[in-house]
N, C-alpha and C positions, 0 to 999 in steps of 0.2 A: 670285395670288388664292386664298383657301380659300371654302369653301362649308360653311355649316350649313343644318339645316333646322328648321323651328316645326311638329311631328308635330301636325297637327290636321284630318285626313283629308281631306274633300273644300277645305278653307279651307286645306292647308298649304302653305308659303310658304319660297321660300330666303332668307336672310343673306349677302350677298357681301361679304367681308372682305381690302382689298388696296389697294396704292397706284396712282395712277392710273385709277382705274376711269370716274372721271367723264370720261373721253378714250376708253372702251369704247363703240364707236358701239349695239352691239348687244344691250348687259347689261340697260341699262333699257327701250329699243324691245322685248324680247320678253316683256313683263312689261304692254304698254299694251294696254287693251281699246278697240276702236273705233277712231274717225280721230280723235279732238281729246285733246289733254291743254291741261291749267290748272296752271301752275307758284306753286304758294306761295311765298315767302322776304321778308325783310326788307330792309330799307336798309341793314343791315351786311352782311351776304351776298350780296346782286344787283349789286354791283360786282366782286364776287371769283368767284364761280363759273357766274350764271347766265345769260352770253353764252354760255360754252361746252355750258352743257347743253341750252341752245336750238337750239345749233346740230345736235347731236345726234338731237334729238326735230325736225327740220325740216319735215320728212315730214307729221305730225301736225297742224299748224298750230298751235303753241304760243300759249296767250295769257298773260300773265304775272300777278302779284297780287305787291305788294308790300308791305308791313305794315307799320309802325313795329315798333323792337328794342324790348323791352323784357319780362318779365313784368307789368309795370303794365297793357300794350297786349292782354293775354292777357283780353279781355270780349267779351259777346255784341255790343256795336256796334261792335268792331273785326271781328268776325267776320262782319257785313254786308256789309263790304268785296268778303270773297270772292263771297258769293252774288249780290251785285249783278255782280261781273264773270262769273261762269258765266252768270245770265241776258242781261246785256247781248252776251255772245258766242254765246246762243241754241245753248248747251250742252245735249246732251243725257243719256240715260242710259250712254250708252256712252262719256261722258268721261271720261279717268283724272285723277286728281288727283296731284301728285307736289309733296310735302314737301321741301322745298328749306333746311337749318339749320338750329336747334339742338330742343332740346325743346317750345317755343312754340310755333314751327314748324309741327311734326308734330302737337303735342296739337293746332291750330287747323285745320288742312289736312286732317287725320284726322277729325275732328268736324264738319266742313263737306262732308267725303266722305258720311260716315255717313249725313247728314239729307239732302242736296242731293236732290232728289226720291225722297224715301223710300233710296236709298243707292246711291252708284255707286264705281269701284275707285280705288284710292289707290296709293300707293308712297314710300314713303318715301328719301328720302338725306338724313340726318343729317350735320353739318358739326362737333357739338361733343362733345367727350369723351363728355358725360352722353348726351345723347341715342345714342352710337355703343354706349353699352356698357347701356342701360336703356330711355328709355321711346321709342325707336323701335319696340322690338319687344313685341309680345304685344296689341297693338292698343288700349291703351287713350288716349282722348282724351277732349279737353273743354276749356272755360275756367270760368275762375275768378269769384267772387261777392266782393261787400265783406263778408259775414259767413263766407265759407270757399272755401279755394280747390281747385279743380276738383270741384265740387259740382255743374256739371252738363254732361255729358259720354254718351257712348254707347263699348261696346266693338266696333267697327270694322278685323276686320286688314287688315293691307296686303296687295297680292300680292306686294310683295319688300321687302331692305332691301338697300340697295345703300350700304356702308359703304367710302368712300378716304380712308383713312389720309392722302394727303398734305392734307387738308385742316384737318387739326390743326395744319399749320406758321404758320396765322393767327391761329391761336386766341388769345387773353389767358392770360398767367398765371395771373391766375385762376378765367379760365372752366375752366382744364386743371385748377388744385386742387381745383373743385366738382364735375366728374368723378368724382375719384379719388375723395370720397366713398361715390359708389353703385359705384364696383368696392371698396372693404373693404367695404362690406357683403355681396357674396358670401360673401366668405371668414368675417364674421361670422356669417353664418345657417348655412352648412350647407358649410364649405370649409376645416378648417385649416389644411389642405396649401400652399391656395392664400394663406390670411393670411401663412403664413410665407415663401413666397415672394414677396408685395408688400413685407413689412420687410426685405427683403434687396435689393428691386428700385425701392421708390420713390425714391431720388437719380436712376434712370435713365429712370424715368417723367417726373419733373416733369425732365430734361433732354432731352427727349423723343430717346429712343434710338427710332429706328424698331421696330425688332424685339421692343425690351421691350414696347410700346404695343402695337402688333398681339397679340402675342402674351394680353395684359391684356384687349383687344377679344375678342379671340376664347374666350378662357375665362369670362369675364364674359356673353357674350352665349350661351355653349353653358349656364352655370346656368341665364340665363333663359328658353331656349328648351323645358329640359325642366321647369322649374316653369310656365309657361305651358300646354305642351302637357298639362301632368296636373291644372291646372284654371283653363280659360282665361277667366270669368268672376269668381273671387276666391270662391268658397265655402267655400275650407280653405285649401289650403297656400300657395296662392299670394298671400295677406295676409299670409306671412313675409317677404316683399317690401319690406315697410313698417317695417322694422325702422328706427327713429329720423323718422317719417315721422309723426307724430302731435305731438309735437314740435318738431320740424320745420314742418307748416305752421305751428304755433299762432306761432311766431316770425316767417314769411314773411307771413301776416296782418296778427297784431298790430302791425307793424314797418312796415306799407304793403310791396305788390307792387314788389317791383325795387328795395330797399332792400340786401335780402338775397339773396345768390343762393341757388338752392335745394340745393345741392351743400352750401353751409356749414350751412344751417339744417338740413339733415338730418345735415350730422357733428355738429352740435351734439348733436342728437338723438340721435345712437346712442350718445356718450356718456353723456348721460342717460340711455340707457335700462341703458347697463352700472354707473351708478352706481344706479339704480333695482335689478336684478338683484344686486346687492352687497349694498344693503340687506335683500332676500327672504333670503339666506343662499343664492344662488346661486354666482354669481362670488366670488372670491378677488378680495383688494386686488388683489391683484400682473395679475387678468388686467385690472381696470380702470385699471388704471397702463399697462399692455401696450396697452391700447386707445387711450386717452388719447393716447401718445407718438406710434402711429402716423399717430394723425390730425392730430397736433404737426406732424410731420413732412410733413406731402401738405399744410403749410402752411394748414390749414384751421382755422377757430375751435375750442373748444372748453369756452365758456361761453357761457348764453344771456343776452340782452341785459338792462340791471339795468331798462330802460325797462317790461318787462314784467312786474308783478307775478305772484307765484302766483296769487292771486285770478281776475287776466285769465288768467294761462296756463289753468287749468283751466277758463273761461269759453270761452274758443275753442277746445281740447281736446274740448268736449263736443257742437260743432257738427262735430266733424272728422264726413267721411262712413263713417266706420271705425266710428261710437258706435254700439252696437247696443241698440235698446229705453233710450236714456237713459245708457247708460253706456258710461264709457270703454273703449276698446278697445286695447290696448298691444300690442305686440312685444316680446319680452325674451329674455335669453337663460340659458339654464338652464345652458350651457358655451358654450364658444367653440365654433364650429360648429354648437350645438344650443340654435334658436332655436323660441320656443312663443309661443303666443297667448294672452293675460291678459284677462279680462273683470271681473274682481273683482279687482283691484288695492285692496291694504289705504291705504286713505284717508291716514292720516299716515307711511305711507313716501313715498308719492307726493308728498304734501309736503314732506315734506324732501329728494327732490330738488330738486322745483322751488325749495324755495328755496335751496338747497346749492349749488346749480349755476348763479347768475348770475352777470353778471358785475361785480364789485365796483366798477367806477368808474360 
């Protein structure tokens, strides 16, 4: 097992990073506030993991919450669910809440911690790629609206994140490809070291080599731990974050919830935004060809759907929660590594991605 930590003083929180952990009687028991925890997960995950973490947390008297899979399932009346079963179990402030799988998960689990009377402690254990290497940590949750998704949500850390790798040996193929998405984007925003070490590494990634994977986990979640901890609300730097994430939702919208996973609609995105960045006279062909291939490669799309006009793209673009005073708000990148924030984006380059960039059938 490794250990990171989310520096953010009296709120900071470890990262447990290792295989088997969810068999660690003790890892998550020293992390619960109170006598009761409330286990979040789904119907694809409470067959697979959440007997034995029960048994773990026995002590506590576990009550359980089970969801439907889906992002479609990611709304405020699926998130009733939860709050009916903390009341019905006469839950009080000192219940921990504990995140049980993927991103949905945690955004729903995390977001029903926050408000649950005024806000009681969470924990997360993350079960899928994405959520192991991104939005388990740094506290952000919420669900999703039918005019923008995660539009309303609160920032809520966790007291831990307790990350076992063996739990990726269930994952889908391409819940593991939409992963890989948000680990290149590290290396895109502010890591060349680390891009050039993913195109040398992902055939071993998507064969899931243990030790490549962990290793991807754990760099992945050490960028995010110190852009977090240096601004753990999103008032600067940590809206580099979002690089192809603008993008990205307006496809996971426009496309209906759970059409698209969010891993692809955000690779999508980041190549648009390096084909966006080409255009400004930033990028070189050659690095968005470089980009391109490697997101070819983690087997991930990398055109956006023809179903979504520009017209609509920039239509739900402008409701992302990213728009600031009306207008769009991009990520781009000025080099490989050195990623910057755009608020004035020149109107017809923008369009000519969006229209450059669909997909022709």
């Amino acid at each position: 097992m490794q250990e990171l930590q989310v520096e953010l003083g009296a709120r900071s929180y470890p990262i447990y990073v290792g295989p088997g952990l969810l068999g660690q009687v003790d890892l998550v028991n020293r992390h619960v506030s109170g006598s009761r925890v409330a286990i979040v997960t789904n119907e694809t995950i409470a067959p697979l993991y959440l007997a034995q973490l029960k048994a773990q947390l026995a002590r506590f008297r576990p009550i359980e919450v089970v969801l439907p899979d889906g992002e479609q399932y990611k709304t405020l009346k699926v998130l009733d669910h939860i709050f009916t079963a903390l009341l019905e179990a006469h839950c009080d402030r000192r219940t921990t809440v504990i995140a049980l799988g993927g991103g949905v998960v945690g955004d729903m689990a995390g977001f029903a911690a926050a408000v649950y009377q005024r806000g009681i402690s969470f924990i997360q254990v993350p079960t899928t790629l994405l959520s192991q290497v991104d939005s388990s940590v740094g506290g952000k949750t919420g669900v999703n609206h039918l005019l923008g998704k995660n539009m309303i949500g609160a920032f809520h850390q966790p007291r831990a994140v307790v990350i076992d790798t063996d739990t990726l040996a269930t994952l889908p193929d391409r819940e593991l490809s939409a992963g890989l998405a948000e680990v290149i984007k590290y290396g895109l925003i502010r890591d060349p070291e680390y891009l050039l070490w993913l195109e040398r590494n992902t055939d071993r990634l998507l064969a899931r080599d243990s030790a490549t994977l962990t290793e991807a986990i754990i760099r992945s979640c050490r960028h995010k731990a110190e852009v977090v901890a240096a601004d753990e609300t999103e008032t600067g730097q940590r809206a580099l974050l979002n690089l192809g994430h603008t993008f990205g939702h307006a496809i996971e919208t426009g496309m209906g919830y759970g059409a698209w996973l969010h891993g692809e609609a955000v690779a999508v995105g980041m190549v648009m935004a390096a084909d966006l960045s080409h255009r400004l006279g930033w990028l070189s062909g050659h690095d968005v060809a470089r980009i391109e291939a490697l997101v070819r490669c983690a087997r991930l799309p990398v055109r956006a759907p023809s179903a979504i006009s520009p017209a609509r793209f920039l239509e739900l673009m402008s409701v992302d929660k990213k728009a600031i005073n009306g207008h769009i708000r991009l990520i781009l990148l000025k080099a490989i590594g050195q990623a910057v924030i755009v608020d004035d984006c020149p109107s017809a380059a923008l369009e000519a991605t969006l229209t450059a960039m669909r997909d022709p059938v």
